[in-house]
C-alpha atoms as one frame of an Amber mdcrd trajectory, in Angstrom:
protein
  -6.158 -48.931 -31.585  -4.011 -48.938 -34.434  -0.305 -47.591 -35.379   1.850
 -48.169 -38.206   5.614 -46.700 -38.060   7.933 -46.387 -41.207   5.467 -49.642
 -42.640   7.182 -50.776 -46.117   6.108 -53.660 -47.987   6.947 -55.221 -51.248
   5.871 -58.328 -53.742   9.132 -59.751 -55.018  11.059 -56.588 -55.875   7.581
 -54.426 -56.911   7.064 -51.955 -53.693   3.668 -51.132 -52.915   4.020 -49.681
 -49.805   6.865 -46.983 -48.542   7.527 -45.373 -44.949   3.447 -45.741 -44.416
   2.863 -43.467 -40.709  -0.769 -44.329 -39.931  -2.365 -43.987 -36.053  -6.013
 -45.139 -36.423  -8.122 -44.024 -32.901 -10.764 -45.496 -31.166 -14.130 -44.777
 -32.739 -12.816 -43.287 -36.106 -14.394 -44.352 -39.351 -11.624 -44.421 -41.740
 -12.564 -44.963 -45.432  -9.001 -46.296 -47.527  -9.751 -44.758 -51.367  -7.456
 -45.678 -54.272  -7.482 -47.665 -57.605  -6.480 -51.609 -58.301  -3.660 -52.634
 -57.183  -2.410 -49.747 -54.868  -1.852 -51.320 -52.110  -4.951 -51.302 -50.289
  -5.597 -54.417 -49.506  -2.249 -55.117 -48.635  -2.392 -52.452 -45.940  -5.407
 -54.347 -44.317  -3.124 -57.661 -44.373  -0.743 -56.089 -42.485  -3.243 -54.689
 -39.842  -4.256 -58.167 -39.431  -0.775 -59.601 -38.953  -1.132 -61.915 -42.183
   1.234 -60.182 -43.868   4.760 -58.866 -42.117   6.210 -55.877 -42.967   9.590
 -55.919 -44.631  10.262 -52.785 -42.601   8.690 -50.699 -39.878   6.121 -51.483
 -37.217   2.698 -52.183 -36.918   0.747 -52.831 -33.152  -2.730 -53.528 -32.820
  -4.021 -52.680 -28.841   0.161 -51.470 -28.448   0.974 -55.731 -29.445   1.730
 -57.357 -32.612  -1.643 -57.817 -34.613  -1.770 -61.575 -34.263  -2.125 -60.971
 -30.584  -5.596 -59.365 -30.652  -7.170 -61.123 -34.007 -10.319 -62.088 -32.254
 -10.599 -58.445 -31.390 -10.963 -57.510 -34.825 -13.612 -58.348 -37.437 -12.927
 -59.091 -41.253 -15.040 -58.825 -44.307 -12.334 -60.035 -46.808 -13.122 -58.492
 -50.505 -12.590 -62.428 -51.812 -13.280 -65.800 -49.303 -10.558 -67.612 -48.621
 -12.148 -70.556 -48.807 -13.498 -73.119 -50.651 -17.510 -72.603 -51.778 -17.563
 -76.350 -52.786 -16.723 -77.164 -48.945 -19.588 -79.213 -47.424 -20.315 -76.253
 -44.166 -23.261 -74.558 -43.689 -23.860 -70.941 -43.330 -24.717 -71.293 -39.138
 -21.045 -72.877 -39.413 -19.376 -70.482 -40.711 -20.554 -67.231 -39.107 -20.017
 -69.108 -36.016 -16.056 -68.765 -37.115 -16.432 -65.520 -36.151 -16.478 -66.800
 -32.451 -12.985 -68.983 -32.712 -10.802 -67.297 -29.809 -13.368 -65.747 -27.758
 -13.004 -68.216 -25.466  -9.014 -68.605 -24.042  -9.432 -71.306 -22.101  -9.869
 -73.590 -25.427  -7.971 -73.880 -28.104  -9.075 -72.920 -31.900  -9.292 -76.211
 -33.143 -11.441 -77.469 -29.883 -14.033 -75.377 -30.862 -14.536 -76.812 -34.326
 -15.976 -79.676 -32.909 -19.540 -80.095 -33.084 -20.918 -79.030 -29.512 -17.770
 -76.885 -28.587 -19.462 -74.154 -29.210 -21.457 -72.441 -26.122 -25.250 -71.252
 -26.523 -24.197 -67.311 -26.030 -22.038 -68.270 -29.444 -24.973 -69.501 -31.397
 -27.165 -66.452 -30.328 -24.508 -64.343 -31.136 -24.017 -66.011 -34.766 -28.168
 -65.791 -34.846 -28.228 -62.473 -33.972 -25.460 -61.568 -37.098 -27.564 -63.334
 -39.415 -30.546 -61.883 -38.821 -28.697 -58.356 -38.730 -27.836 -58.690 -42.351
 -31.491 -60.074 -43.230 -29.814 -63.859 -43.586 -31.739 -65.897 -41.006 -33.299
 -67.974 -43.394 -29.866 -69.061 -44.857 -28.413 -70.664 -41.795 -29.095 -74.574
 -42.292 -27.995 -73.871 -46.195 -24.800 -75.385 -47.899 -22.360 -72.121 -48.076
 -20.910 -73.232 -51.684 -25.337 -72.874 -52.791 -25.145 -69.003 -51.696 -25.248
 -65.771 -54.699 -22.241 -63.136 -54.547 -24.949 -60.993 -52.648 -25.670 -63.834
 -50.004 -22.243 -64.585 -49.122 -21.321 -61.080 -48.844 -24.105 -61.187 -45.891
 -22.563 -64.031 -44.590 -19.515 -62.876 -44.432 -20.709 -59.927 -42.957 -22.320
 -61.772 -40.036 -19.418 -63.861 -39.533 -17.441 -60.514 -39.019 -20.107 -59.333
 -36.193 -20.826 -62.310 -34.683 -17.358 -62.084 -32.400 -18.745 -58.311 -31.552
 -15.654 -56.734 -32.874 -13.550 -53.575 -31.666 -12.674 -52.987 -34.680 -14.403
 -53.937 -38.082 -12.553 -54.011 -40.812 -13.680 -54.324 -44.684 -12.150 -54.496
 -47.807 -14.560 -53.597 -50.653 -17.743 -54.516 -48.869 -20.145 -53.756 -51.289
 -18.499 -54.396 -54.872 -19.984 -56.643 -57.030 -23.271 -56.475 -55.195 -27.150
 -55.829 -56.129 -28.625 -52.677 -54.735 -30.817 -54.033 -51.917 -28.066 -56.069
 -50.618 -25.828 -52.489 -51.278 -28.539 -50.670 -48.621 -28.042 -53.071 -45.953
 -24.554 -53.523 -46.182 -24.102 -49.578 -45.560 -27.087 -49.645 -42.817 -25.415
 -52.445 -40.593 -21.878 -50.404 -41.249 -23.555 -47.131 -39.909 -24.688 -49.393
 -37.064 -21.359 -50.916 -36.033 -19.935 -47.544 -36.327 -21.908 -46.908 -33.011
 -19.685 -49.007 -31.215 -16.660 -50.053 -33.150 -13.860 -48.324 -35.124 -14.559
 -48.935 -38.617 -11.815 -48.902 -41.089 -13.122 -49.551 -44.805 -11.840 -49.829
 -49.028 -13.322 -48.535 -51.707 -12.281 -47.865 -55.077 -14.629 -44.397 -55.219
 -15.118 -41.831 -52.819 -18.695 -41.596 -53.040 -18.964 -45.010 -51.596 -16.923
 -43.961 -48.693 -19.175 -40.715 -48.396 -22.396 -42.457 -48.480
């Protein structure tokens, strides 16, 4: 589902990644272990075509990874956005549906009533996967560290994903929310290829 080929990739003039050879299969778990800043995340950019490598290849589904986005789903280790943004939690798992539907564009869909009923069962269905149904009528920037990390959880399952990919998904996170996070993982694993960062190898063992 994956390949990388001779995949090189540097900030500025630091490398921090040389001649990477990676072929990632369907239903593999794949746990990425290694400290700050070596290159992790950065290889999870470049699966999801945000990043370009300054050398080599990298296909998604045999195409360029910005082909087959919406058949991938994301748990980013930070949110690129903005908590202080007036969108509520329904809103933005139901991101996770954006390009399910080819005959509209992206931007179509943001509008309010765009989005079909199978999308908001779907984004219902995520929340209440990751024990968050109560949160979806609630201002995104009011959420803890815990609760957005289940949001952005849901968001990731709520396009069903082939492949789920996560980048620390439970750093920085209380225990409970810790247990679930690692429960719905085991779960996806059932029926997506799961590719996941950690910083210790007992979280990728557990």
């Amino acid at each position: 589902v994956i390949s990388l080929r001779g995949v090189s990739f540097s900030y500025h003039t630091l490398p921090v990644l040389e001649q990477i050879d990676l072929d990632i299969m369907e239903g593999e778990f794949l746990g990425i272990v290694g400290p700050n800043a070596g290159g992790k995340s950065t290889l999870l950019k470049l699966m999801l075509g945000e990043l370009e490598p300054h050398q080599g290849r990298v296909e998604v589904f045999a195409q360029r990874p910005h082909k087959n986005r919406n058949r991938i789903g994301y748990v980013p280790q930070y949110p690129n956005f903005s908590k202080s943004f007036p969108i509520t939690v329904e809103q933005v798992v139901l991101m996770g549906r954006l390009g399910l539907h080819p005959q509209q564009s992206w931007l179509s869909q943001l509008i309010p009533g765009r989005y079909t009923a199978a999308d908001y069962e779907a984004a219902q269905k995520a929340l209440h996967e990751v024990e968050a149904g109560s949160l979806a009528q609630r201002q995104i920037g009011s959420l803890s560290g815990g609760q957005l990390q289940r949001v952005l959880l849901a968001r990731a399952l709520a396009g069903t994903p082939e492949v789920l990919i996560l980048d620390e998904p439970t750093a920085n996170i209380d225990m409970r929310t810790d247990e679930m996070v690692q429960r719905v993982i085991r779960k996806a694993f059932s029926k997506s290829t799961v590719i996941t960062i950690a910083h210790r190898l007992n979280t990728i063992i557990d």
